[in-house]
C-alpha positions in Angstrom: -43.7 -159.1 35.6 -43.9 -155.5 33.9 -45.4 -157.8 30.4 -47.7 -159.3 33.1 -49.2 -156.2 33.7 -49.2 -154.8 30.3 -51.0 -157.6 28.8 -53.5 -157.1 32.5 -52.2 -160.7 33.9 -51.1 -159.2 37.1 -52.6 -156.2 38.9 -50.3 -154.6 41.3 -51.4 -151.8 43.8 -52.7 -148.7 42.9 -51.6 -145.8 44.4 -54.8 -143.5 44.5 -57.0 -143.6 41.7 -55.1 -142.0 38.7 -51.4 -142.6 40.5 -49.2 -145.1 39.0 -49.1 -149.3 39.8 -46.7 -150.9 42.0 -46.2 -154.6 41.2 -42.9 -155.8 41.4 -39.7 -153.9 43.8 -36.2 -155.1 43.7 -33.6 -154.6 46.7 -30.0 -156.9 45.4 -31.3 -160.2 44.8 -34.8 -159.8 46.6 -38.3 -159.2 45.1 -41.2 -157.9 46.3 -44.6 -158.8 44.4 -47.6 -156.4 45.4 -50.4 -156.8 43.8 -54.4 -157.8 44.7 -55.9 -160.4 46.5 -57.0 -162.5 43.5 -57.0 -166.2 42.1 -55.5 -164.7 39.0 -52.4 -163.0 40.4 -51.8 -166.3 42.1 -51.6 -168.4 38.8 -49.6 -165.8 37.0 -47.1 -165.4 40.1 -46.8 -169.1 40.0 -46.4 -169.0 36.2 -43.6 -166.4 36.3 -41.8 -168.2 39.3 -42.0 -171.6 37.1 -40.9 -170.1 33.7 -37.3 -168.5 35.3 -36.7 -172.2 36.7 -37.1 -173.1 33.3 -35.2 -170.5 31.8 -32.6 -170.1 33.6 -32.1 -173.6 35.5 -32.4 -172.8 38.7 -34.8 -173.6 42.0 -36.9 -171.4 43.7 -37.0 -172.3 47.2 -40.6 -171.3 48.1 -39.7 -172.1 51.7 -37.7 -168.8 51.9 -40.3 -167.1 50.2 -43.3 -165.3 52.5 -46.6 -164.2 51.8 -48.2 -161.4 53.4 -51.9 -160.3 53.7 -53.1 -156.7 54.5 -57.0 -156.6 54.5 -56.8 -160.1 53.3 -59.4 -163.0 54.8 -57.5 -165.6 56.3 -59.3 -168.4 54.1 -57.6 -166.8 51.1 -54.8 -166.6 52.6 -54.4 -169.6 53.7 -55.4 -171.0 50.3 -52.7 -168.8 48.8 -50.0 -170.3 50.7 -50.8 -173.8 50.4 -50.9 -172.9 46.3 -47.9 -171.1 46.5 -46.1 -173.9 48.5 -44.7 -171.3 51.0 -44.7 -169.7 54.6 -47.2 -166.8 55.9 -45.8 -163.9 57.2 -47.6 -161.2 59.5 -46.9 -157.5 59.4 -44.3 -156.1 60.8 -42.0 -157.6 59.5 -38.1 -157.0 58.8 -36.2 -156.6 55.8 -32.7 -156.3 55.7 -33.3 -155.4 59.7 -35.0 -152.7 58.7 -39.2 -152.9 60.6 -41.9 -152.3 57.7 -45.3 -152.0 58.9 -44.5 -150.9 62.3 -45.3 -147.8 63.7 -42.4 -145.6 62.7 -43.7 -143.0 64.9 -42.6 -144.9 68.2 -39.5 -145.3 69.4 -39.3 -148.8 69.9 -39.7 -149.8 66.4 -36.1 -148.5 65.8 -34.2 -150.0 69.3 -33.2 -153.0 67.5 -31.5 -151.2 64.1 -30.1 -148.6 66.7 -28.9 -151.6 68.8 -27.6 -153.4 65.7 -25.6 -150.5 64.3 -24.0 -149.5 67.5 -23.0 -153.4 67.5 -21.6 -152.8 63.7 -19.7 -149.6 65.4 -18.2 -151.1 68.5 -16.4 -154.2 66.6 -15.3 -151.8 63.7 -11.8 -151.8 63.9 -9.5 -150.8 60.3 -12.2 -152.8 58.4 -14.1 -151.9 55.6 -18.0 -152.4 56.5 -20.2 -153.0 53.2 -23.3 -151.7 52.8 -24.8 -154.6 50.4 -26.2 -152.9 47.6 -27.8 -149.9 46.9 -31.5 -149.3 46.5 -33.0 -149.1 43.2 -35.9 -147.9 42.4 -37.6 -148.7 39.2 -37.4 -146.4 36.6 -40.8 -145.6 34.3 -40.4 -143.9 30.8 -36.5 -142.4 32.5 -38.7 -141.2 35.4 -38.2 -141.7 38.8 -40.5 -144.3 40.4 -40.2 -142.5 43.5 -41.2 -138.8 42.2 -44.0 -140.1 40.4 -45.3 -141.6 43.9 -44.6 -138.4 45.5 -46.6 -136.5 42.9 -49.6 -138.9 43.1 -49.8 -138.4 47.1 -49.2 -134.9 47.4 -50.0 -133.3 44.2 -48.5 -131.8 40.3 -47.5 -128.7 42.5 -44.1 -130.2 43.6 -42.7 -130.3 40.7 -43.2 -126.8 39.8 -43.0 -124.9 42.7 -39.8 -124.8 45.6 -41.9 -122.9 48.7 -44.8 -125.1 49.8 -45.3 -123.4 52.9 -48.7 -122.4 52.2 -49.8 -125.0 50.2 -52.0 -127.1 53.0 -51.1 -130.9 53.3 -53.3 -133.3 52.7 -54.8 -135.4 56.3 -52.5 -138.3 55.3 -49.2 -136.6 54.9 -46.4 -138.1 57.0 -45.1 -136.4 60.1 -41.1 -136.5 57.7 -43.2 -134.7 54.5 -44.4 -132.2 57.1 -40.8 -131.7 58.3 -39.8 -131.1 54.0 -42.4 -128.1 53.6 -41.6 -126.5 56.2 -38.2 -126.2 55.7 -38.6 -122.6 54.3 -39.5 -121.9 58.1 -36.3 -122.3 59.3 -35.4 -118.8 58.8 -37.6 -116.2 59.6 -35.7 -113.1 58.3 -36.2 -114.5 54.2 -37.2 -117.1 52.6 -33.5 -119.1 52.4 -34.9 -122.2 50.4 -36.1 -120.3 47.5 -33.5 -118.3 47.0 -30.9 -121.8 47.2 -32.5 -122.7 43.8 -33.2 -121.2 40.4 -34.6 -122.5 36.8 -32.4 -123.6 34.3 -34.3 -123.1 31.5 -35.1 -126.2 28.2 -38.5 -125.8 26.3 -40.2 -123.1 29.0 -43.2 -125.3 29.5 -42.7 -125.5 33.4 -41.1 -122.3 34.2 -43.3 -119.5 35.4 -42.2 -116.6 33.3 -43.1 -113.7 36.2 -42.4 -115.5 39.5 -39.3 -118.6 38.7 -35.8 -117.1 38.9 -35.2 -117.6 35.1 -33.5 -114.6 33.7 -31.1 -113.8 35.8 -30.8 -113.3 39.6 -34.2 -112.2 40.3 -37.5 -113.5 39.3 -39.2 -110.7 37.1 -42.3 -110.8 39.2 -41.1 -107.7 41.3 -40.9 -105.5 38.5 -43.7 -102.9 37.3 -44.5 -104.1 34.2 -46.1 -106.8 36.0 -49.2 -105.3 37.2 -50.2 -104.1 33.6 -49.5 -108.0 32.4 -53.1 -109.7 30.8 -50.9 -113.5 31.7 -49.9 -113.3 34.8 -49.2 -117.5 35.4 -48.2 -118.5 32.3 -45.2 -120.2 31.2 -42.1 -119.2 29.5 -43.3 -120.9 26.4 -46.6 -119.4 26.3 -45.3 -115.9 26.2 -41.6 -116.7 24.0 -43.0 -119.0 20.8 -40.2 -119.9 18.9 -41.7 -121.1 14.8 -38.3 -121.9 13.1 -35.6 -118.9 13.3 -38.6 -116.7 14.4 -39.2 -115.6 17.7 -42.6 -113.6 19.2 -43.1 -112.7 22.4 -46.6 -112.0 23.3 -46.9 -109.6 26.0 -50.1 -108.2 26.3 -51.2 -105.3 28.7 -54.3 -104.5 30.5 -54.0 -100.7 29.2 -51.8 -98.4 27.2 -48.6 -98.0 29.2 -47.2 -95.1 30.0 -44.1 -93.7 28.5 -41.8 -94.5 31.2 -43.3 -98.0 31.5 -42.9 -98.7 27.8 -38.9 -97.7 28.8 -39.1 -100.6 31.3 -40.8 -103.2 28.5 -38.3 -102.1 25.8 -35.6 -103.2 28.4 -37.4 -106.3 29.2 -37.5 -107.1 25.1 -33.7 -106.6 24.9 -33.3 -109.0 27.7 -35.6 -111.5 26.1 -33.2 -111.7 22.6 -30.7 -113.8 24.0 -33.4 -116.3 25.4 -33.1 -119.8 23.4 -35.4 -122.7 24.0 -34.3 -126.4 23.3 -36.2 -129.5 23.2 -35.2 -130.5 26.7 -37.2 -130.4 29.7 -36.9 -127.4 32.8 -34.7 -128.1 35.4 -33.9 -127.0 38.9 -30.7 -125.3 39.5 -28.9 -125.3 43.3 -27.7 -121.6 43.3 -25.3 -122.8 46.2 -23.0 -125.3 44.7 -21.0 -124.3 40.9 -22.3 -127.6 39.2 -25.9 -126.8 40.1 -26.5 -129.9 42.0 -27.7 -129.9 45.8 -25.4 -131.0 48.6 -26.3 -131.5 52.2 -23.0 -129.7 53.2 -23.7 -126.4 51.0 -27.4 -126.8 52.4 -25.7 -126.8 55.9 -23.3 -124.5 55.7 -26.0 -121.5 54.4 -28.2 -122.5 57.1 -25.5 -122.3 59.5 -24.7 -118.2 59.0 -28.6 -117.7 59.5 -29.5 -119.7 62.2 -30.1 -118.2 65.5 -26.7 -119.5 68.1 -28.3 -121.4 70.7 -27.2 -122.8 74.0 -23.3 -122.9 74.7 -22.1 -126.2 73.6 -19.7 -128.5 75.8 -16.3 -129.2 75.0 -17.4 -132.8 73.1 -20.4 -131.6 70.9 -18.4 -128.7 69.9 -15.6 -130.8 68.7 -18.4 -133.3 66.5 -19.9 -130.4 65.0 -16.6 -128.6 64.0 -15.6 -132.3 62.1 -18.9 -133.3 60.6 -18.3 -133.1 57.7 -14.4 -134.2 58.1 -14.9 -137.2 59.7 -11.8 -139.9 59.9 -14.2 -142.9 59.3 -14.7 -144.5 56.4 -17.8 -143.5 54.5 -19.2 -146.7 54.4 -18.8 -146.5 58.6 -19.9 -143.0 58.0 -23.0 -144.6 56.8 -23.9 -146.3 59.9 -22.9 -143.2 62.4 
């Protein structure tokens, strides 16, 4: 499918003009093909489909595939099927009892999973429950498929920046990305989120050099050498150029400092030796946790010492809160709670 597309036999859907092209998701041994409503996806759908029962020997049972038309005619679609040999389908639909194309904002769209997992809880005895796979998602140039979705939507900024809180959304941001950038809201006394993460620093190209937490503790932005600064956006690697075993920093200044400022940029210089960039690419740091990587629990627990204490708790919700994260179930049980 991917050689489909490179050689422009199949056109998957493009997300947003200059966002990347879904054709093709994988879930275990399921596939999803997304792509336009045209005779020549059709034929090359068919084409694929026919060469892996030549290649590999086995059927495809286009009775338990489905095809599905959004702002489709019903004459193509019907045409489609009867080409394809196989069922029409009608949004929403399940998949692996999960409701796509429903309204995820009502509450009925989930009674049936929320039926069907207290089910899976109520017969769970001492058995292990398995989950069936984990989701994939495809993987462009060793980038996540998912980010670079994200990014097309709601913009380069995400990447780059940890508060978001007054960046405005776009009209068709979901009611969950909402929920994400406002996280930073959840404490008024400081802003908890940005302080929870840091830059660990590769080639410089994505790391603010006043405002990122780079160089130690504290981003540099605070300091007074600041004000006098002629670049005050620019990137570690704009300001530290590295040619060989040779390394210039170019700090420029609005005006002549004065002497006690030039003490502050002397210090700043000295700081600035020990700086070495590498080839790699900037990373985000969680401050909270000693590899660096985010965890709900750390996440929890720093929220939990800031967090206003609300209404007195019974008896039974104190007792789930004090064990959640020490519960006795299984995690794959865990998964369904």
């Amino acid at each position: 499918m991917r050689r489909a597309v490179v050689l422009n036999l199949f056109k998957g859907f493009k997300i947003r003009s200059d966002g990347p092209s879904i054709s093709h998701l994988q879930y275990a041994d399921d596939t999803l093909c997304i792509g336009e409503d045209s005779i020549e996806n059709l034929w090359t759908i068919k084409a694929i489909l026919r060469g892996f029962e030549l290649a590999f020997g086995l059927k495809v049972n286009f009775w338990k595939s489905c095809l599905m038309g959004i702002n489709v005619g019903d004459n193509f679609m019907e045409m489609a099927c009867t080409f394809l040999n196989c069922i029409q389908g009608c949004l929403p639909f399940k998949y692996f009892g999960l409701p796509v194309g429903a309204n995820p904002r009502r509450a009925y769209t989930w009674d049936p999973l929320v039926t069907s997992l207290r089910k899976k809880l109520n017969s769970w005895g001492h058995k292990h429950i398995s989950l069936g796979g984990r989701w994939r998602l495809l993987n462009h140039e060793d980038v996540g498929f998912w980010k670079e979705v994200l990014v097309t939507k709601y913009g380069n900024h995400i990447l780059h920046k940890v508060g978001w809180v007054n960046v405005p959304n776009p009209y068709f941001a979901s009611l969950w990305w909402k929920d994400i950038c406002n996280l930073e809201n959840c404490v008024e006394s400081k802003k908890w989120l940005e302080e929870s993460v840091s830059r660990l620093l590769g080639n410089g190209a994505y790391t603010r050099f006043w405002t990122d937490k780079w160089l130690g503790d504290v981003a540099l932005v605070p300091k007074v050498v600041f004000d006098f600064s002629t670049k005050g956006c620019y990137s570690v690697s704009d300001l530290i150029v590295v040619d060989g075993v040779t390394k210039t920093c170019n700090l420029l200044w609005r005006r002549r400092l004065f002497h006690w400022e030039e003490e502050i940029v002397t210090q700043l210089l000295v700081s600035l030796e020990n700086v070495c960039l590498s080839i790699e690419e900037d990373k985000w740091r969680w401050i909270l946790e000693s590899d660096g990587n985010f965890s709900v629990k750390s996440a929890f627990e720093s929220l939990a010492k800031e967090l206003v204490i609300g209404p007195n708790l019974t008896l039974f919700e104190a007792k789930i809160f004090s064990n959640i994260w020490e519960s006795p179930a299984p995690s794959k049980v865990i998964a369904f709670s």
